[in-house]
N, C-alpha and C positions, 0 to 999 in steps of 0.2 A: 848453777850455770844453765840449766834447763829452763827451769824457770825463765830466766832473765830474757832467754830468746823467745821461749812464746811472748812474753810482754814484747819484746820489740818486735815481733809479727802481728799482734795484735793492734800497738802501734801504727804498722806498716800500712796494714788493710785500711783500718779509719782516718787513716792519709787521703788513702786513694780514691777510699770511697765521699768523702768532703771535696776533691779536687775536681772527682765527675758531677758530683751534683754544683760544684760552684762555674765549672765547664758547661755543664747546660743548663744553666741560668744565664750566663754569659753568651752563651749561641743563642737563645732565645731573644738576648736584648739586640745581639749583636747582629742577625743574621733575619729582618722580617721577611715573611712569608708571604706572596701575593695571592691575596686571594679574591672572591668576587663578592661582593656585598650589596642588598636592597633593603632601600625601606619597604615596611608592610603598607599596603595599599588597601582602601575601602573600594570594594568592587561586589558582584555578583557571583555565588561559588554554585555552581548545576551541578546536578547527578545524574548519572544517564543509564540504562539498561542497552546495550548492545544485541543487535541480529541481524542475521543473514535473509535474502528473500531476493525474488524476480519479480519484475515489474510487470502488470496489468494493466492493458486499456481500464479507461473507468467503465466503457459500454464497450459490446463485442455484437453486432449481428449478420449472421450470413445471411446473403439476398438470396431468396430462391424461393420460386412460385407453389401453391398450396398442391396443385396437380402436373403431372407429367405433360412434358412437351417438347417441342426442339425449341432451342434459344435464339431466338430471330437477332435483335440488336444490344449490343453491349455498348452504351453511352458514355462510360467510364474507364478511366485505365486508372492502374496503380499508383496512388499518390496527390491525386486529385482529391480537393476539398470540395466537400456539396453540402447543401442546406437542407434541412428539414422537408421533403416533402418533395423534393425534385427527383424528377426520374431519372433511374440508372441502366434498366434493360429492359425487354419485352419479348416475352415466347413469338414464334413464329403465328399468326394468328389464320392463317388460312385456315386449317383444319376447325380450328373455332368460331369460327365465322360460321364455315359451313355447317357444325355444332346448333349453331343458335337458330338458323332456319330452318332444321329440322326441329328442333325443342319447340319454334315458334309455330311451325305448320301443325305439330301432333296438337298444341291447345287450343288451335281454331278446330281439328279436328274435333278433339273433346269436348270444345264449346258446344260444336254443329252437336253433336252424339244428346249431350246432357238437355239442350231447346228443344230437339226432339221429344226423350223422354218426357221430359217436366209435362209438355202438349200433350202428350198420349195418355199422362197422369190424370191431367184434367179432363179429358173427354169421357174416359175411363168413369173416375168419379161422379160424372154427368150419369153415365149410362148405367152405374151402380145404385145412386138415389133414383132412378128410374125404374130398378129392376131388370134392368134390359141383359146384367150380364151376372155372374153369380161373384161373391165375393174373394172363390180362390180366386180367380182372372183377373180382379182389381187388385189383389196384392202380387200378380206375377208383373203387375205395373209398376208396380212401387219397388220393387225387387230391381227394376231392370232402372227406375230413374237410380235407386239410391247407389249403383252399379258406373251408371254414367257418373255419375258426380265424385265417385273417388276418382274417376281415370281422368277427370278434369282437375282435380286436385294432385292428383301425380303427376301429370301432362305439366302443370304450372310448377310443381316442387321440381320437377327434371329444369324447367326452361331458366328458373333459380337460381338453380346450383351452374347451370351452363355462362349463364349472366354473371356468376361469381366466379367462376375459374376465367371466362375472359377478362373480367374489371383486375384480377389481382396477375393477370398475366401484364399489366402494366406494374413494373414493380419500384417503389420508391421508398427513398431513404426517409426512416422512421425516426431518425435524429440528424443534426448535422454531425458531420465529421470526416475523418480523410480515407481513401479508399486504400487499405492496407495490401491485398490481394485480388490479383484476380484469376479464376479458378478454373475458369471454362472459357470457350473460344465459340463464336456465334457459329449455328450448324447442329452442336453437341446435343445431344438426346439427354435431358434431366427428369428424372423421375426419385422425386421428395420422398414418395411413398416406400422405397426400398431402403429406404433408415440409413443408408451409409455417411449423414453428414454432408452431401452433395450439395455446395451454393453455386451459382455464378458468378459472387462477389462476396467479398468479409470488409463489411465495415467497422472501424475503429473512433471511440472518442477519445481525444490524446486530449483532450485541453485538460484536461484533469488524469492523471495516473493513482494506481494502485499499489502498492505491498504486501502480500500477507505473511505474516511472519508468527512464527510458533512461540507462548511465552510459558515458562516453568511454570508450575503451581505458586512456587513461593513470592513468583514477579507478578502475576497479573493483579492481587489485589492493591496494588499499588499504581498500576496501568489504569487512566481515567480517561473515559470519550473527551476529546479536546486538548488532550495534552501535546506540546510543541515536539515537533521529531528534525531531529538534523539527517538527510538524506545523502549519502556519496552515491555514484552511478559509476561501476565502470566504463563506459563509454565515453566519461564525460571529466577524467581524472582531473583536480585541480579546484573541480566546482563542488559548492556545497548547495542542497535544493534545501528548502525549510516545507515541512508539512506538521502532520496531525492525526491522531488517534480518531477516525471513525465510525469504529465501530470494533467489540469485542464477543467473542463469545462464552454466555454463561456456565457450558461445560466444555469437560474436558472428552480430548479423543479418549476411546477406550483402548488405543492402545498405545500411544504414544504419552499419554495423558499430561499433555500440552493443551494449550487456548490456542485458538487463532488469533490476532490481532491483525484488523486492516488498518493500513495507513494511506490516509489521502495524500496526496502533493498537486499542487496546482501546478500545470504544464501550459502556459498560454501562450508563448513562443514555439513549444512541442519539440523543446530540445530534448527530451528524455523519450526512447523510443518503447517497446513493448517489448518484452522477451529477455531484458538486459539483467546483470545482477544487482543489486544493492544493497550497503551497509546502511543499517537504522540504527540510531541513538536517541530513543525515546526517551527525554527530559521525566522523571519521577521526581525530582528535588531540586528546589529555588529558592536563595537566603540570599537577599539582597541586603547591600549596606553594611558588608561582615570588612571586618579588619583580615586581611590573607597572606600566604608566605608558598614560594614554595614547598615544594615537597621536600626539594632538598636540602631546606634549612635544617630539620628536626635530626638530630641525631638516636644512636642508638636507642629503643624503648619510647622514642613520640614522646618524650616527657622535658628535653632538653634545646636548646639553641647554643648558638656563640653570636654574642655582639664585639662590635670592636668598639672600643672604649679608649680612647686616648693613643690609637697604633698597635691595642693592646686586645687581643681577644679576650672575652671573660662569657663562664658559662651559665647560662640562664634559664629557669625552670618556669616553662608554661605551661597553660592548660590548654589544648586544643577542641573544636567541635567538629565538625562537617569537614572531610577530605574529600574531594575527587582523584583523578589519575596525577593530576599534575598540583594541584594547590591545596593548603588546607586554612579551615578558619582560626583564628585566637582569638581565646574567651578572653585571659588575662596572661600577665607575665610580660610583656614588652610594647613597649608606646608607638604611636607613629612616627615618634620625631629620633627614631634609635635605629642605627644601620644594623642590621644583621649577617650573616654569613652565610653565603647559597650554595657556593659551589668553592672547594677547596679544605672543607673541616673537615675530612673525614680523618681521622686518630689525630685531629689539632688539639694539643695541649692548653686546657687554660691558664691563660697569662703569657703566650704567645707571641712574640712582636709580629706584625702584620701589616702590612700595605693593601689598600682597597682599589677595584675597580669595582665599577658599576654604577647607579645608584647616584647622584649627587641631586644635595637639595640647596 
């Protein structure tokens, strides 16, 4: 009797277990799944290195004169575009003025002083191949011209340097560009020489901006002068700038032990300002012409897909190459003319019934 009911439990069980698996083959045919399906596409797959950095004029210079003075006329205000070579401000030039007629009275002095000497030299001379005077007294001649002729040479090095601090108290822009800052007010006493960084103006070239941005050891050799960078600004949310690898550095900080990398970007509208943050995706890798899929085609282990085949998914083993964040290439394993499954496989059964959107060819 024992027997006889395990047998009909045994029975039992292999009922029920033939009725669930014929129950979900049945819900499979009977119930399709909707899911979203593309074909793979030949396009371009990029690779990119990401960094953070603040933007830089491409040129920076503050205007402000070689020697101390008061600041007579300021020609510029904030924001103003000037050209190469046009004046911006000019020290107060009274006192230089009065500067140069003094420097210029001391070398006619000097002049007068040294035509003297030279005359007494040669008289001297006369009266020394004559005998008439001894030879220390012809050298306290030559003493007293070669005397005159430095303080004529200094008299002129003074009148010089006086001639160059007024010519540079005209002071002009050394590039074109827009007048970013202005730092002092006409009146203000500047004096360069006391190293604090003191301009009357900061001029900027915005037609081109900068980035410098820090790259790993393991990234820079991979980072090449010329390489395409895709730029985001926050200031400027929604736009994308496109630039370029300028310039790299051969070592590393010693203590960060990072490169620098600059990135150019051409700014010729000057929508992108100084000082602002931006995100860099410097292009390392370009495979043109590749067969692509999303990302979220590939099932668990990047070895697998689902196609849908007659309403019917079915699983397909590829080979993949090159991924970025969002797509990756196929070597082999699926055609162009074969819809795949993008969004909706995740624990999809192969053999599936299914309904597609997306994708129609």
């Amino acid at each position: 009797m024992k027997k006889i009911s395990i047998a009909l439990l045994l029975v039992f069980v292999i009922s029920l277990s033939f009725c669930a698996k014929k129950k979900e083959a049945m819900d499979l045919k009977q119930k399709p799944l909707l899911v979203k399906a593309e074909f793979p596409k030949m396009g371009t797959l990029t690779k990119h290195f990401n960094y953070k950095g603040t933007v830089s004029a491409w040129k920076t210079a503050n205007i402000a004169p070689d020697a101390s003075g008061r600041v007579g006329r300021i020609l510029k205000k904030q924001g103003d575009r000037v050209a190469q070579g046009e004046l911006l401000a000019t020290l107060d030039m009274t006192s230089l003025e009065l500067m140069q007629k003094q420097a210029r009275a001391a070398v006619a002095v000097a002049q007068t002083a040294f035509q003297n000497a030279r005359l007494n030299s040669e008289r001297m001379k006369k009266m020394l191949e004559n005998k008439a005077i001894s030879a220390m007294q012809y050298e306290s001649t030559q003493l007293a011209l070669d005397a005159a002729d430095t303080q004529l040479k200094s008299a002129m090095a003074n009148l010089d340097l006086v001639d160059y601090t007024a010519k540079n108290a005209y002071m002009k822009a050394p590039f074109a560009g827009i007048i970013a800052a202005k730092n002092m007010e006409e009146g203000d006493m500047i004096n360069p020489m006391m190293g604090m960084g003191q301009s009357i103006l900061t001029l900027m070239d915005l037609s081109k901006v900068k980035v410098t941005v820090e790259a790993p050891a393991e990234e820079i050799e991979k980072i090449r002068i010329g390489q395409k960078c895709q730029v985001r600004i926050s200031s400027r949310p929604g736009e994308t700038f496109s630039g370029e690898v300028d310039s790299k550095n051969l070592a590393a900080d010693p203590l960060s032990k990072t490169f620098k990398v600059e990135v150019k970007i051409d700014n010729p509208e000057m929508k992108i300002k100084a000082g602002v943050y931006a995100d860099i995706a410097i292009e390392y890798l370009r495979r043109e012409s590749v067969l692509m899929l999303p990302l979220t085609a590939l099932l668990a282990g990047d070895k697998e897909i689902l196609i849908t085949e007659n309403g019917t998914a079915r699983k397909r083993a590829v080979t993949i190459g090159e991924k970025n964040g969002t797509r990756f290439e196929i070597i082999s394993g699926v055609r162009p003319d074969e819809l795949v499954i993008v969004e909706g496989n995740y624990d999809l059964k192969d053999g599936t019934a299914v309904v597609t959107s997306g994708d129609k060819k």
